[in-house]
N, C-alpha and C positions, 0 to 999 in steps of 0.2 A: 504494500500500500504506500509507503515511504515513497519506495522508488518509482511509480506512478506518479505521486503526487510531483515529482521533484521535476520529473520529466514534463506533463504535460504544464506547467507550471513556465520551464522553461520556454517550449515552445509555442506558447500562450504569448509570450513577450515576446518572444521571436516574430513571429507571424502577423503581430498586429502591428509592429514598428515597420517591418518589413512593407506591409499594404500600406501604410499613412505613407512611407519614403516612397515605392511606386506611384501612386497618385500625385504627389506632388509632384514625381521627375514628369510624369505625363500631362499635368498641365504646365507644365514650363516647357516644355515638349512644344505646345499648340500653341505658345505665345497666348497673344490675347485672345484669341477664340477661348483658350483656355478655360477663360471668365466666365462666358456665354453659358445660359443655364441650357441651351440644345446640347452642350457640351457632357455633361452630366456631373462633370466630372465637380463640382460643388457638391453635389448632393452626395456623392461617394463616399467623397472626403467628409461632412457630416455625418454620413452613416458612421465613417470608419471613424470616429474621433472619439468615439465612448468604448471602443475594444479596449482602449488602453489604460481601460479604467474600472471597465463593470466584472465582473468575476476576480476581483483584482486584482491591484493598480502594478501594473508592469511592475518598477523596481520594487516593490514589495516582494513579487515573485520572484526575482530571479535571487533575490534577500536571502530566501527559502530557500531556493535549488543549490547557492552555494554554501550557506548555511551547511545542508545536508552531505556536500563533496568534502565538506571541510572534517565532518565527523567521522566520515567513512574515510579521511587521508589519516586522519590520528588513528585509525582501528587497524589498517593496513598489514602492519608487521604484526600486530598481535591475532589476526584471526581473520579467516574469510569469510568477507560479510553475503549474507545473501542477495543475489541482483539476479531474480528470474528472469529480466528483461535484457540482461545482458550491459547494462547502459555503463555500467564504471568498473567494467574489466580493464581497462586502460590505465586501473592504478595501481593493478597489479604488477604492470612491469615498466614502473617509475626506475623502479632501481637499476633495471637489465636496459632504459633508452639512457642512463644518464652519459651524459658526455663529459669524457675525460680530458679534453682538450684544459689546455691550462695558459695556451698565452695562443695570441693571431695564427702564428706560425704552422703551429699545429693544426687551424683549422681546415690547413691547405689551401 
């Protein structure tokens, strides 16, 4: 349930900024037809302007999604946490990507 939450949670805030930044680049796109309500593109952007707010408010959420990355990066060594979803296998081999690189050089 955690890892649900945390997920859609995230992609909650993903998806809504994502659509508000689309609409904008697309009427900036059309220039000033942009403006024109045959355009529609007013009324979208109204529609879309309460995603970011009703089910709760983006950064609150994404508050939460790291909140919970943060608990499961302390649990880490001590014990494998349950993710039926798969979503934070990727902290399992924090240790095995770390890069050893220590000056430019090295980096090739």
């Amino acid at each position: 349930l955690l890892e649900m939450h945390a997920v859609t949670s995230a992609a909650k805030a993903i998806c809504s900024w994502t659509a508000a930044q689309a609409i904008q680049e697309c009427r900036e796109a059309c220039g000033g037809h942009g403006y024109l309500k045959c355009a529609g593109l007013g009324e979208l952007r109204n529609n879309n302007d309460s995603n970011c707010t009703y089910e709760g408010e983006n950064n609150v959420l994404q508050q939460q999604t790291s909140n919970w990355l943060l608990q499961l990066w302390r649990r880490r060594d001590n014990s494998r946490f349950p993710s039926p979803l798969g979503s934070v296998s990727f902290l399992y081999q924090t240790q095995s990507d770390k890069m050893a690189a220590r000056t430019e050089a090295e980096l090739g």
